[in-house]
Every structure is written in C-alpha cells, then in structure tokens.
C-alpha positions in Angstrom: 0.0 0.0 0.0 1.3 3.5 -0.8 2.1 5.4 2.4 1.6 9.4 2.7 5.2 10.1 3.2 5.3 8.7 -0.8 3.3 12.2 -1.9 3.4 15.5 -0.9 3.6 16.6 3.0 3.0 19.7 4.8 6.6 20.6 4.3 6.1 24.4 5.3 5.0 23.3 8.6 7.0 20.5 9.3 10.4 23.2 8.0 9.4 26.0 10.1 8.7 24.1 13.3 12.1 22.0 13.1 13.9 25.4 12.1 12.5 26.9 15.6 13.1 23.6 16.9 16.6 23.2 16.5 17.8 26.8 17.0 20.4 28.5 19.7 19.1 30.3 22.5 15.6 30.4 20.4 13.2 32.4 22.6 12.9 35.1 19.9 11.8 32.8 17.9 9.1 30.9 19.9 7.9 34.4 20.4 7.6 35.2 16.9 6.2 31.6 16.2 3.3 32.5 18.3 2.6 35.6 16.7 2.4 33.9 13.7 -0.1 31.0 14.9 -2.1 33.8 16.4 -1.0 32.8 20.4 -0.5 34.3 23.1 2.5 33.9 25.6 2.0 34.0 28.7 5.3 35.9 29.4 9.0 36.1 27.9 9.8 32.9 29.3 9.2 28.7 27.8 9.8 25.7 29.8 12.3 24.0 26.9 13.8 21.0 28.4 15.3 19.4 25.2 17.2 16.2 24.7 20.7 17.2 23.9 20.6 18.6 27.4 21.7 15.2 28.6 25.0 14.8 26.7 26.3 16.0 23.8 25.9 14.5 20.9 26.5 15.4 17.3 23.8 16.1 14.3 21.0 15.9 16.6 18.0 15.7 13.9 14.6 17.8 14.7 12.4 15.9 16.7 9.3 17.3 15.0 10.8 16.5 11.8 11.6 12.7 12.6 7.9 12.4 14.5 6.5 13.8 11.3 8.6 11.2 8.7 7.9 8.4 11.2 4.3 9.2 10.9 4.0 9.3 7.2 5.5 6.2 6.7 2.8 4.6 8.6 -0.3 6.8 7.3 -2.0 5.5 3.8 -1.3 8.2 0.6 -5.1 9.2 1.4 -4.9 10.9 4.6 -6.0 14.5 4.3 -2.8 16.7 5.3 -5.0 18.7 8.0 -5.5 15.2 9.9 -1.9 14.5 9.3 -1.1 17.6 11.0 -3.2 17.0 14.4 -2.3 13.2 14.3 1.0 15.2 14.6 0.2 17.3 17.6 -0.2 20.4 14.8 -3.4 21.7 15.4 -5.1 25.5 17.5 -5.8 23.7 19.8 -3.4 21.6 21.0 -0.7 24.5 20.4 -3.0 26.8 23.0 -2.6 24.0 25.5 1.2 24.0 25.1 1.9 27.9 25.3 -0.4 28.3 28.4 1.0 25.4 30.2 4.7 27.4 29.2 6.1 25.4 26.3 6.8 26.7 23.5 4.8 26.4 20.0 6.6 23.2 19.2 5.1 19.4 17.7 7.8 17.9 20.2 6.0 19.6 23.1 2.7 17.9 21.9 1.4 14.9 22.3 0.4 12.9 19.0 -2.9 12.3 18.7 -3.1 9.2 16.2 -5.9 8.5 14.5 -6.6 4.8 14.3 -9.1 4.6 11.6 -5.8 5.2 9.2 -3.8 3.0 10.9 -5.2 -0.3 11.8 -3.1 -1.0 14.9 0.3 1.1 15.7 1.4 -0.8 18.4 2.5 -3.7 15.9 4.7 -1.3 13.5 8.2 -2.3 14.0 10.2 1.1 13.7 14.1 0.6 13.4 16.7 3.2 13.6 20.5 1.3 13.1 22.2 4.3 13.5 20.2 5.9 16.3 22.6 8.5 17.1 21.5 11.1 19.6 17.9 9.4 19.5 15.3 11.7 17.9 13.9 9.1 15.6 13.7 6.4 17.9 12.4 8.7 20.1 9.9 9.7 18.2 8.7 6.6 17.1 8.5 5.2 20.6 5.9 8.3 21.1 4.1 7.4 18.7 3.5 3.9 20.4 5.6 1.8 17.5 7.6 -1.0 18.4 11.0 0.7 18.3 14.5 -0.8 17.8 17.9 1.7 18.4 20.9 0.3 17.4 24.4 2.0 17.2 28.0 1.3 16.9 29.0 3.6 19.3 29.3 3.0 23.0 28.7 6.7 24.1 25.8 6.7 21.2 24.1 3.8 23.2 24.5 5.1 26.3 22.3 8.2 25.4 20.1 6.1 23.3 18.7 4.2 26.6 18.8 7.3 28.5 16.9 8.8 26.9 14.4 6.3 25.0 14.6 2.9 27.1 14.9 4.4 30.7 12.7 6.7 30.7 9.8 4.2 28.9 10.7 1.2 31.2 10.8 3.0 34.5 8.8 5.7 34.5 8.5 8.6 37.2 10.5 6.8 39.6 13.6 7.2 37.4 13.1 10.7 37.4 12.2 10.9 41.3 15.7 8.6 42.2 17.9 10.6 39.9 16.8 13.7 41.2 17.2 13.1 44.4 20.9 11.2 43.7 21.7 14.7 42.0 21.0 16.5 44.6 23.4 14.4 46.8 25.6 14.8 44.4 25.6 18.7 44.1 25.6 18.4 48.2 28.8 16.7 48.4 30.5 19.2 45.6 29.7 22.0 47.5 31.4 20.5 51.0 34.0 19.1 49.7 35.1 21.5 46.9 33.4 24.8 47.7 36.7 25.8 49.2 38.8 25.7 46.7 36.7 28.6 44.9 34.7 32.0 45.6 31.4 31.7 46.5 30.3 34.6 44.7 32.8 34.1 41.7 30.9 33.1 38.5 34.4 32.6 36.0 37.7 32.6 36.0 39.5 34.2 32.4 43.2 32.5 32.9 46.1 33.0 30.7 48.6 30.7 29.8 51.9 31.8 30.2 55.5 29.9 29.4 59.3 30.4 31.1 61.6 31.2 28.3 65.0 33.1 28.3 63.6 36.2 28.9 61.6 35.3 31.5 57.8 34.7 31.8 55.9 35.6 28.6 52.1 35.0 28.6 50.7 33.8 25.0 48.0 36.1 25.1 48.8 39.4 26.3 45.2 40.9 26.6 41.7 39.1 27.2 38.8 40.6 26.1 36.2 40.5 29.0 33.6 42.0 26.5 32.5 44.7 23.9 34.2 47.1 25.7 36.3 46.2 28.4 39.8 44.0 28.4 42.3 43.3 30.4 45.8 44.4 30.0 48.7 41.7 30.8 51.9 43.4 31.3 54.4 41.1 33.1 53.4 41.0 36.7 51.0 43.8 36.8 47.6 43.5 35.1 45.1 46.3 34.0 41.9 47.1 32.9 41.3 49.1 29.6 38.0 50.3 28.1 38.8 50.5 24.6 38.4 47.3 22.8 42.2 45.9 21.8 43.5 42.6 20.8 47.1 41.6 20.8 48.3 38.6 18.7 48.5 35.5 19.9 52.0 33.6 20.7 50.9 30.4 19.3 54.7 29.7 18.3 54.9 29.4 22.5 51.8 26.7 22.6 54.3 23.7 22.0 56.3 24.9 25.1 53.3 25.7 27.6 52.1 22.1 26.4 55.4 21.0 28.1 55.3 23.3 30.8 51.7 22.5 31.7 52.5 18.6 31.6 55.6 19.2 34.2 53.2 21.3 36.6 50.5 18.2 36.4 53.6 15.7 37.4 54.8 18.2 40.0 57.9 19.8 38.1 56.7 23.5 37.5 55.3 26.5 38.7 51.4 26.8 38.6 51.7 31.0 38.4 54.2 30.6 35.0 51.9 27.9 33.6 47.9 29.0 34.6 47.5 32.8 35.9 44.3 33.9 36.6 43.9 37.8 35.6 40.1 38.2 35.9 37.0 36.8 37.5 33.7 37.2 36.5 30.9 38.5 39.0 27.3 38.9 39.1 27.4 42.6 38.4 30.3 42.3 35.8 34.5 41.2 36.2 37.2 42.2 38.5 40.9 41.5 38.1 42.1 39.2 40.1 43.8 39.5 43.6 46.5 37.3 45.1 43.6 35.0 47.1 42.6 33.5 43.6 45.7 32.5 42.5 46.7 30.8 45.7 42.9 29.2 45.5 44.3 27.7 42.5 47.5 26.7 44.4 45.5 24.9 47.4 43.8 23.0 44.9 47.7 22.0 43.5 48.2 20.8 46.8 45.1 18.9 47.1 44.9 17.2 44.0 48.8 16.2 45.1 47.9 14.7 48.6 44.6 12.9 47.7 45.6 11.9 44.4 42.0 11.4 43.1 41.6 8.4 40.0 41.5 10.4 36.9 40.7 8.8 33.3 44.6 8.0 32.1 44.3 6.9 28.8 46.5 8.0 26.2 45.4 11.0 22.7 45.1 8.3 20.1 47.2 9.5 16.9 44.1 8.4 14.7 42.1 10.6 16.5 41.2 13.6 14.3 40.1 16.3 16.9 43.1 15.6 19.0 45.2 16.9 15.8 46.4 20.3 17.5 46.9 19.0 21.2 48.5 15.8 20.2 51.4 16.8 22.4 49.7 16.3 25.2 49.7 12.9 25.0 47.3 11.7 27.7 43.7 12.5 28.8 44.9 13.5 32.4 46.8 16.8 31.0 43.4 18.0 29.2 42.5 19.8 32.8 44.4 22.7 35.2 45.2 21.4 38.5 41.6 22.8 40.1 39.8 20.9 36.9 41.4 17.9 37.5 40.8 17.5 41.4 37.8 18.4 40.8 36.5 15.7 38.2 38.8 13.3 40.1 36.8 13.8 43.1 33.4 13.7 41.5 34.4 10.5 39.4 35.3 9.1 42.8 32.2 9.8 44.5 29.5 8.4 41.5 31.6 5.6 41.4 31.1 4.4 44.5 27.3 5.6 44.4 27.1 3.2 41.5 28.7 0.2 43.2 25.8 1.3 45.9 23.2 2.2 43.3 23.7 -1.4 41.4 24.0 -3.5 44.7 20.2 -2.1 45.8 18.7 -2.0 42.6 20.5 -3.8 39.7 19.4 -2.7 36.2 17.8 0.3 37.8 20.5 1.7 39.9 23.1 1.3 36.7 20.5 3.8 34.5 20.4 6.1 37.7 23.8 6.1 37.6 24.1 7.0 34.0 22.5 10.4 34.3 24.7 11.3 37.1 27.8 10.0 34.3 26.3 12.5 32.0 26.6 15.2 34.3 30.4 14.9 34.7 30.9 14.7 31.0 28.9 17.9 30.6 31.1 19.5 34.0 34.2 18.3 32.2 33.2 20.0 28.6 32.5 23.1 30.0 36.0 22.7 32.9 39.1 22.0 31.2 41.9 23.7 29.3 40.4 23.9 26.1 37.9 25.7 26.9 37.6 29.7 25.9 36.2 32.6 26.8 33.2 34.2 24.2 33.0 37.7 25.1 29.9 38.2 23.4 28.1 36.4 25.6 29.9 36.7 28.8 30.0 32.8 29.0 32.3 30.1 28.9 32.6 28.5 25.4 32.9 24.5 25.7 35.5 22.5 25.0 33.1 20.9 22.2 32.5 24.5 21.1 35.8 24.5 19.0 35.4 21.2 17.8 32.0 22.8 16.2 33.6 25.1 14.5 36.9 23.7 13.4 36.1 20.2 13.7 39.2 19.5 16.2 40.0 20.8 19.7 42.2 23.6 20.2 44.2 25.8 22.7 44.2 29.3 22.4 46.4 32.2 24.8 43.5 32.2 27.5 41.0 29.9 28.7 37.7 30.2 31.0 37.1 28.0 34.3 33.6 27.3 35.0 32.9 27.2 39.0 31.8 23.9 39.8 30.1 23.4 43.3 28.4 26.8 43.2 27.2 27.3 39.9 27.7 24.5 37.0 27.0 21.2 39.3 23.6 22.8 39.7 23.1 24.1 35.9 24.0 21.1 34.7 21.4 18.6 36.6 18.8 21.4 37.9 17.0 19.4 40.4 14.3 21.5 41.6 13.4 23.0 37.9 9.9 22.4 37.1 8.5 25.4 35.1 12.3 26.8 34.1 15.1 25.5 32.9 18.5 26.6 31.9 19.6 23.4 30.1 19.3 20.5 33.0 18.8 17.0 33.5 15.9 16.6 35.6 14.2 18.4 33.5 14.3 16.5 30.1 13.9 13.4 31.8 10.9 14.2 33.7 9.4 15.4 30.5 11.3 12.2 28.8 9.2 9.5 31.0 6.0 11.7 30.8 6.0 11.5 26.7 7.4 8.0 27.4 4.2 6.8 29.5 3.0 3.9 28.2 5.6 2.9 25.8 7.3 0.2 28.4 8.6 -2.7 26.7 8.1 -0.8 23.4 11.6 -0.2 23.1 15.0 -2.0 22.0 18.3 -0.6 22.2 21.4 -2.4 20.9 25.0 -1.4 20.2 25.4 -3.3 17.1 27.6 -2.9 13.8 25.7 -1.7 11.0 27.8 -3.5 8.4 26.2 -6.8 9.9 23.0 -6.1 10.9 21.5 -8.8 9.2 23.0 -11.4 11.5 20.5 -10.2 14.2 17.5 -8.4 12.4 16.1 -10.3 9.3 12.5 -9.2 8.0 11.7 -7.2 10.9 11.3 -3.6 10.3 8.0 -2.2 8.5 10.0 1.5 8.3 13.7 1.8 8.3 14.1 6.0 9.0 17.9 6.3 9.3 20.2 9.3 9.6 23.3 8.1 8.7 27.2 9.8 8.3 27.2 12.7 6.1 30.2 11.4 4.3 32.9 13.4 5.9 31.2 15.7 8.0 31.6 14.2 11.0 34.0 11.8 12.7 31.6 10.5 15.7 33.9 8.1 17.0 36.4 10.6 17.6 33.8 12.9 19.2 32.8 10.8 21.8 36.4 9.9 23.1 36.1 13.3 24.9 33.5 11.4 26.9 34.0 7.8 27.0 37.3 8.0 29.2 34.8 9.8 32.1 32.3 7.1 31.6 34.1 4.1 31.7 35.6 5.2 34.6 33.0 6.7 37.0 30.6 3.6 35.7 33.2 1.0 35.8 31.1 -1.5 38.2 27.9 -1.2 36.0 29.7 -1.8 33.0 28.7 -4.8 32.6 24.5 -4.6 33.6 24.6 -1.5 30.9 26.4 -3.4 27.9 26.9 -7.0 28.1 23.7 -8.4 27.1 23.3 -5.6 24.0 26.8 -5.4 22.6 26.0 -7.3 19.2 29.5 -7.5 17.7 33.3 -8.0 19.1 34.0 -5.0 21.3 34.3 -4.6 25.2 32.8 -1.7 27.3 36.3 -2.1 29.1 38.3 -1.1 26.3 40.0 2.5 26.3 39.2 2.9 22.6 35.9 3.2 21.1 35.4 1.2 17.8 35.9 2.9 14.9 37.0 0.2 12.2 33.1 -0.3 10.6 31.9 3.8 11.3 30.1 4.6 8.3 32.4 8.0 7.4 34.8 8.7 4.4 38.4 9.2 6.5 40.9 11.3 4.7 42.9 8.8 3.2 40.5 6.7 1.8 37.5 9.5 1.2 34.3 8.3 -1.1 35.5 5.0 -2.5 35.6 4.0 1.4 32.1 5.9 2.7 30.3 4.4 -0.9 31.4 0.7 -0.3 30.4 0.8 3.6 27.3 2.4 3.3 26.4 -0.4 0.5 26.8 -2.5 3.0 25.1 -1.2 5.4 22.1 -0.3 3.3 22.3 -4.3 1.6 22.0 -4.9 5.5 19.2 -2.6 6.1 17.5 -4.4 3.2 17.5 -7.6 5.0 16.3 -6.5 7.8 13.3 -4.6 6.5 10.1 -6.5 5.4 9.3 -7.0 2.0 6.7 -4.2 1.9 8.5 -1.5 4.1 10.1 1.4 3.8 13.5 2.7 3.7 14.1 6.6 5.0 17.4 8.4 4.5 18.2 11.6 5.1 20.8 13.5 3.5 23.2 16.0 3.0 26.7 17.8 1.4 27.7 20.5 0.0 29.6 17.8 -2.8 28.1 16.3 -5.6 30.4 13.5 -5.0 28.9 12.8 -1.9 25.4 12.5 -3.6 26.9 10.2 -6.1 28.0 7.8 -3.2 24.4 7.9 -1.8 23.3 7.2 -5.1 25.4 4.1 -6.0 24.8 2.7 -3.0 21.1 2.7 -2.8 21.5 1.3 -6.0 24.0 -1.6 -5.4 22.3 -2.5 -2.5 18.5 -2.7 -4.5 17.0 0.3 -3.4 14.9 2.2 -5.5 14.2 6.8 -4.8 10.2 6.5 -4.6 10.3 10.3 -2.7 12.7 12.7 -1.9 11.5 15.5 0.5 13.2 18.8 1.1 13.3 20.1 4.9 15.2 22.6 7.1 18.4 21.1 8.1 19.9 23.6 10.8 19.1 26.9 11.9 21.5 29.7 11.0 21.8 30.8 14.2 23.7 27.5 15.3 27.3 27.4 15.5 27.2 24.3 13.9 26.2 25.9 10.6 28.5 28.8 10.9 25.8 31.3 10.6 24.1 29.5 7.8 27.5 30.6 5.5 29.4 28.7 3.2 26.8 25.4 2.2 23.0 24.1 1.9 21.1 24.3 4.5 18.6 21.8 3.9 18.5 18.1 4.2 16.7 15.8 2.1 14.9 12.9 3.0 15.3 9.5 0.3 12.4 7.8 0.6 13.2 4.6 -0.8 11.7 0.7 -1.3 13.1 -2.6 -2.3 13.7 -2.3 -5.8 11.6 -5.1 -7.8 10.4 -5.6 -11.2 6.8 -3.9 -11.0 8.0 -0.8 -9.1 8.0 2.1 -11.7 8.7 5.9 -10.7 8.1 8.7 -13.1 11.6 10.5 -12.3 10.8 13.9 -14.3 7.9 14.1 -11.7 9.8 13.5 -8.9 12.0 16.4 -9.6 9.0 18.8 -10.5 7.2 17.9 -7.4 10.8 18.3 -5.4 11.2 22.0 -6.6 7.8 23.0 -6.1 8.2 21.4 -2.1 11.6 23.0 -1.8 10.3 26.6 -2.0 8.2 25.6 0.9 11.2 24.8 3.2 11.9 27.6 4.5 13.4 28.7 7.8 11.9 31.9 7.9 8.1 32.7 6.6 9.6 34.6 4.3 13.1 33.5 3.3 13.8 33.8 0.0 15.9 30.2 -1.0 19.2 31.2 -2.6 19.2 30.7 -6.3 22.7 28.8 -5.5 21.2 26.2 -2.6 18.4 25.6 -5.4 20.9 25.1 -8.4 22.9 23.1 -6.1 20.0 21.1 -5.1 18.6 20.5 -8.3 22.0 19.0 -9.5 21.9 16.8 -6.4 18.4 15.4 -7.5 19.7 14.8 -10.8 22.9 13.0 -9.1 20.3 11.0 -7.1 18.8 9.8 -10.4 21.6 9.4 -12.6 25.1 8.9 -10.6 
C-alpha cells in the first residue's frame, strides 16, 4: 500500500517548526512563532527541556521532523494533510494547550494524537533506527506507540540512546524521582567538599597561559577581552583594565612549550603562576581582576589534588584521533584539565563511582540507568571545565571545549581559557533538580518530561549497540520502516567525538559496566576497552575518502534491506555541500536494490547554530530519500519527482519569508539529478 510520506507533505510546517526547533538560545523565535499562529505567551519565558541537554551528541536531527517522517511512513497516501497535522500534535488547539502550560509552540512539546481509523493498529509497527545517534527518531517513534529498535556502533551513542528512549519508557517517574534526588546528593557533596577551593560569589575565572623562556615569563595572550568594551591588559606582573576594545596577537609559536610546561606542573615539576595565571574573574554585576587570594585558590587546589591523588581517566590522545590533531602533544587525557579541573573531576568521578557500586548492589538494572545520568553530568562538567575551553565575550559565558570542535572540527588551545565554577554554579546548571517550570539546560528536566511523553511505551523499546555492516545477523524481515540518519560522508568523525566522553564514563561507571552493555553489545568490542570502535563507522576518512564511505554504506544499506520486510520502507536523510557525496548515496542505494520513490526537502539547521557557521558557506537543507526494495513492478516517473521536489523546496523555508538562494536551489537541483543518474 502506498504510504503518505510517498506524496506531498506539509513541508512548510514541518520546516518552520524544526527550524524553531533546532535553533540556539531560540526564545525570539518561539515568540515570533506565536505571533504567527495567532497565540498568546504567557510571558517572555518557555519551559524548553530538550534532549541534547543530557550529553552532547552530534547532528541531533529535529524531533518534529523525525515524529513527522515516522508518521508518514505509517499513514496511507489518502490521509488529508490537515489530519496528518493533528495526528501530529499540529493543530489550535493543541498548540494553545502547550503555550499556556509554558512550552513553547513546538510538535515535540505535543502529544500525537493518532488517528486509528488510518492505521489499523500502531502498536505492531516495527520502527528501526540502526544508526540511532543522539535518538530523535527512535524517540519519536517510541511516542508514537511503534515498536521501536535503536541500534548504534557507538558506546557513548548507546549510552544516550537508553537514557533517553529505554529508561525513561521502562521506568517511568521513579527514574526521574531517584535521579533527582541522587543529584542532589551529588551537588551536596561538591559543594562541602570543593566549595573551598573557589569563591562563593565568583561566576568565571578568564586564565592565561603563560610559558618560562630566556627572557623570562611571557604570557601567550597578552590581553583578554572581558567584553564589547572592556579588556584586560597583561603586562608582566601587573595587570590592567582598559576600556577601549584591543587585541594583541596570539603567541601560538609558544603553545608547543606551555604544552610542556603545563605537563611538568601536572607531574609536580613547574610552577602553577608561570603555567595558569588567573587575571580576571567574573561576577554577578560584571568582572574584576584578580587579587593574590585567587591564584593561591588555584595553588591549594595543586596541593590537594597532590595529597589525595584522586583516580583520573589515564588513557593515552590516540594519533588516529582527528580532533586531538592540534593538542597531540599532550599525550594523555589527564593533562586536558588545570590542576583545580582535575581535582575536581577526580573527586566527583570518585564519588558516582562508588554511588554506582551502591546504586547497582540495591537495585540492579535500575540503579546502573540512575547512575548514568549522574555519568552524564560529569561529562557535561568536564566540557565546560578544562583547558580547552575559551572565553566568548559576546556572551559573557564560557565556550565548551566541544564548542571548537563545532567550528573547526578538532580541539584547540588558544592564549586564554575560561574555568567554570563547579560546586556553586555549573554542578547545579547542569542537573537542575528543583526546575519544574524553568530551565536553563538541565537534567531533571528533560527526563521528567522524557518519562512523561514515554508513558506507556514500556517494553516498546529495543536498544542495541550493534555494527551496521552486519545487521543482518541479528535483524532479518523485521522492520515495516527503516528511518535512518546516517554519516554525512565526511562531515563528521563521531567516534572521535565521543572519546572526549567515553574516558569519564568508563571510569565513573566501571562496576555497571557490565549490567549497561553485556547483554546488548552485538559485535566484538568490550565496554572495558579505552578505545571506542571505529574500524566499521560509516564515514569517508581522509585517506581513503568516497570509495571508502560508498562501499560501507552499500553495505550497510544491503544490511538494512535484509532486515526490512518486503513491503516496508526505507528513509534516509541526506546532506553535502559535494556532488560526490550525492553520487556515493546514489550508487549505493543502487547496489544495495534500493529504488528513490520520494525525496522530501526540509530545514536542516538553523543559521543561528554554531554548527552551521551562521548558515554561511553550504546548503542548509536536508533531504529525506524515501526509498523501497527495488523489484520488477515498481515504476517511478523521475521527471515528476523532480518537478514535485522543486515545487516542495520553495516551501522549506526557515523563515516565513526566506527567499531560498538561487545557489542552494541550483545546487540542489544537480543533487536530485545525481540522485537519479550517478
């Protein structure tokens, strides 16, 4: 039977809501969504507890986007598009509901409302994502009440996929209630035992890095800009403030020696004030410089980390791993944090780890996911605390490490760096305990709003860390809808993303190791391995490029085949700024007997996202390959398919009225005919 998602969709909607959806700091935009849809906010203010609040993860897809493909697939070609659009959780009236309860005007916020005279039964629709990825389409489908499989091959990847898809469903408030509470424990204990080490009413400290040559001790960066107008002024010992906006080059011919210098202070062979000098601290009513106190803060925590000698991840900046490119010299995970950064995560790895031995001995399965979150929580402390971190005066925030990684695609160390305070300020952003109408980007808050959308869904839900390239050897004829997002070619190397996090987790959840993988690892890799695997990821590497990403996503695809039923259907989504990526995609659906029955246009990112460096230099659209098993009696009018693309694509729009450069559709267009005829 033909299925919706085969025709034309509400693509304007579904475009404008995922745009909103996925956009930075986006209350303008919720506020100018509801003046369009005729609503009325009940302040300045929306209760936004989204998913990549639990870890990050790259190419988070838009939940609303993936609920709305996930839908069509299941819908016949005759649904009317206004009952598609409240099956979706699109409608006045449902959208009223979510603004006065202080959501914003999202379909994620909603609840679907599925419409079972159009589906005869969606609790028996198999849903399979094999490359789940941060978990919006599993998510989504698991929502919708389908019978959902997650797979990935990537132990971090898994991790978030049952935290935020299988948890949540399986145990309900209680989950929420238990890691709540544990956080709160948690934030107790950070401020007792590590309070002292900082100011209490200190919200940042800018540092600079600073190297002993000949001449003495030269910083790298001889001026920090604190903001628009204000910097500070580094001039050997003495430091001042200067309210004219001035930068001084960076010494980054001195980084190869500070890397050296900064190893020897973290093995007890240098100076802390030559290595890490703090020269300004942030405050709630704007910065100061800083005073001798700070700095010998800084050295009590030296002398701390030196006398407890908390366990710290050890494990060695593999060569092969791209985003360590620049900072290879540092050699081993340990050096990635100041003195004060490292006791700190030492001392909070130490603590969840023996919660989890506790948490695992009284409850088992349970007690390992409770631990999990609290996992999480370091890994986000740790992104925003170490020595690749920077300061973005725009703001008046801390950048994350990740941050760089964003926009260069590797980690980086630049003449200053930004400390976050830990047990007064970014322990309690990070988990938020007590937020129930507010949140600033917490824990608690997404998965209380994760096992509310999640009611009901218990035992719905699958998640597996398995190998894509051999799939088949565990899923045969199973899947009625295969919606996959899978490596864009060489945008992304995800393995060596998530060794910035898998070093923490292995070590603060080393007892419940094996409760979270053994029984769902479905290929030949242990959870007590340093390394994450990375021979089968999905991604063209430099040195081999296409040939390599064509010939493993045939594979995977061939093994996608297998597992999906005769009648089902394949979704793909899509995108490059190379035609030579589109030409792999091609081939590959071909080899591996796939035939194009749709392809759908939608928003990709929104401009505003570092991610898409201000919407600059690419397309900014992804396109969604709706595909089937190819077969003899399957026959697609291709000339139609590209007509009824361009008309759709003038409808994806970010912006109500955005007018679609003529170079993203000329671009496009070529990639349709790629798509067709590689």
């Amino acid at each position: 039977m033909e299925k919706l998602i085969e025709g034309v969709l509400p693509i304007d909607v579904i475009s404008r809501d995922a745009a909103i959806e996925m956009s930075f700091k986006p209350t303008p935009s919720y506020l100018a969504r509801c003046r369009e849809l005729g609503l009325t906010a009940p302040g300045r203010t929306f209760y936004d507890p989204k998913i990549r609040s639990l870890l990050p993860w790259l190419a988070r897809r838009s939940r609303s986007a993936a609920r709305a493909l996930n839908l069509a697939a299941l819908l016949p070609a005759h649904t009317p598009l206004d009952e598609f659009l409240k099956m979706l959780g699109f409608s006045e009236v449902q959208l009223r509901e979510l603004v006065a309860l202080g959501y914003p005007p999202l379909i994620s916020y909603a609840q679907p409302a599925v419409d079972n005279s159009y589906i005869n039964s969606v609790n028996s629709v198999v849903i399979m994502d094999p490359m789940g990825g941060g978990g919006s389409i599993p998510l989504e489908a698991a929502i919708l009440g389908a019978q959902t499989i997650a797979c990935d091959y990537n132990p971090v990847a898994f991790l978030i996929l049952r935290a935020t898809i299988e948890w949540p469903a399986q145990f309900g408030i209680k989950l929420y209630d238990r890691v709540r509470d544990e956080a709160k424990m948690l934030i107790d204990f950070a401020r007792e035992e590590l309070g002292r080490f900082y100011g209490e009413a200190d919200r940042g400290y800018l540092i600079v890095r600073q190297v002993l040559t000949d001449s003495g001790i030269t910083p790298i960066a001889p001026s920090i800009q604190l903001d628009d107008n204000i910097a500070v002024l580094i001039d050997g010992e003495n430091i001042r403030l200067s309210y004219i906006a001035s930068k001084y080059p960076v010494r980054r011919d001195l980084i190869g020696k500070w890397i050296e210098q900064h190893k020897a202070l973290m093995q007890g062979r240098q100076d802390l004030i030559i290595t890490h000098r703090i020269v300004a601290v942030q405050q709630k009513r704007g910065f100061r410089l800083a005073r001798n106190e700070d700095q010998e803060l800084l050295h009590k925590a030296l002398r701390e980390l030196f006398e407890s000698h908390p366990e710290l991840p050890d494990t060695e900046l593999a060569s092969d791993n791209r985003i360590y490119r620049k900072i290879i010299t540092l050699e081993r995970y340990k050096f990635l944090f100041n003195p004060r950064q490292a006791l700190v995560l030492g001392k909070l790895i130490d603590y969840v780890r023996k919660r989890t031995g506790l948490l695992i001995q009284q409850d088992g399965e349970f007690g390992a996911a409770v631990a999990t979150y609290l996992a999480f929580g370091l890994c986000r402390i740790a992104d925003f605390n170490s020595i690749l971190t920077s300061w973005n005066e725009r703001q008046g925030t801390v950048r994350d490490a990740l941050g760089a990684y964003y926009k260069f695609r590797e980690l980086r160390l630049d003449g200053i760096y930004a400390e976050a305070v830990v047990p007064y300020r970014t322990i309690e952003w990070v988990f938020e305990p007590d937020a129930v109408h507010e949140t600033a980007g917490g824990i608690c808050p997404v998965l209380r709003e994760l096992t509310a959308k999640l009611h009901g869904a218990r035992n719905k839900v699958q998640v597996f860390m398995a190998d894509v390239l051999e799939l088949s050897r565990h899923f045969q004829n199973v899947a009625d809808v295969i919606n996959v997002d899978p490596p864009y070619f060489d945008v992304h190397g995800y393995s060596d993303f998530s060794e910035f996090f898998w070093p923490i987790l292995r070590l603060a959840l080393k007892d419940a190791l094996p409760l979270l993988f053994d029984a769902r690892i479905l290929f030949d890799w242990k959870p007590t391995m340093s390394r994450v695997p990375r021979q089968h990821e999905v991604i063209g590497r430099m040195a081999k490029g296409e040939d390599e990403f064509e010939e493993k996503l045939t594979t995977a695809l061939s093994e996608m085949r297998i597992a999906l039923k005769d009648d089902g259907l394949l979704i793909l989504w899509f995108s490059h700024k190379e035609l030579k990526a589109w030409q792999a995609v091609s081939r590959a659906l071909q080899r591996s007997g796939f035939t194009i029955v749709n392809v759908i246009p939608l928003v990709s990112e929104h401009p505003t996202r570092s991610i898409t460096n201000g919407g600059r230099g690419g397309i900014n659209r992804v396109l969604i390959l709706v595909a089937r098993k190819a077969n003899g009696h399957l026959k697609i009018d291709q000339n139609r398919l590209r007509e009824r693309f361009l008309e759709q694509l003038e409808k994806a729009r970010l912006l109500l009225h955005e007018q679609i450069s003529q170079q993203e559709k000329d671009f496009l267009s070529a990639a349709i005919s790629v798509l067709f005829n590689p």
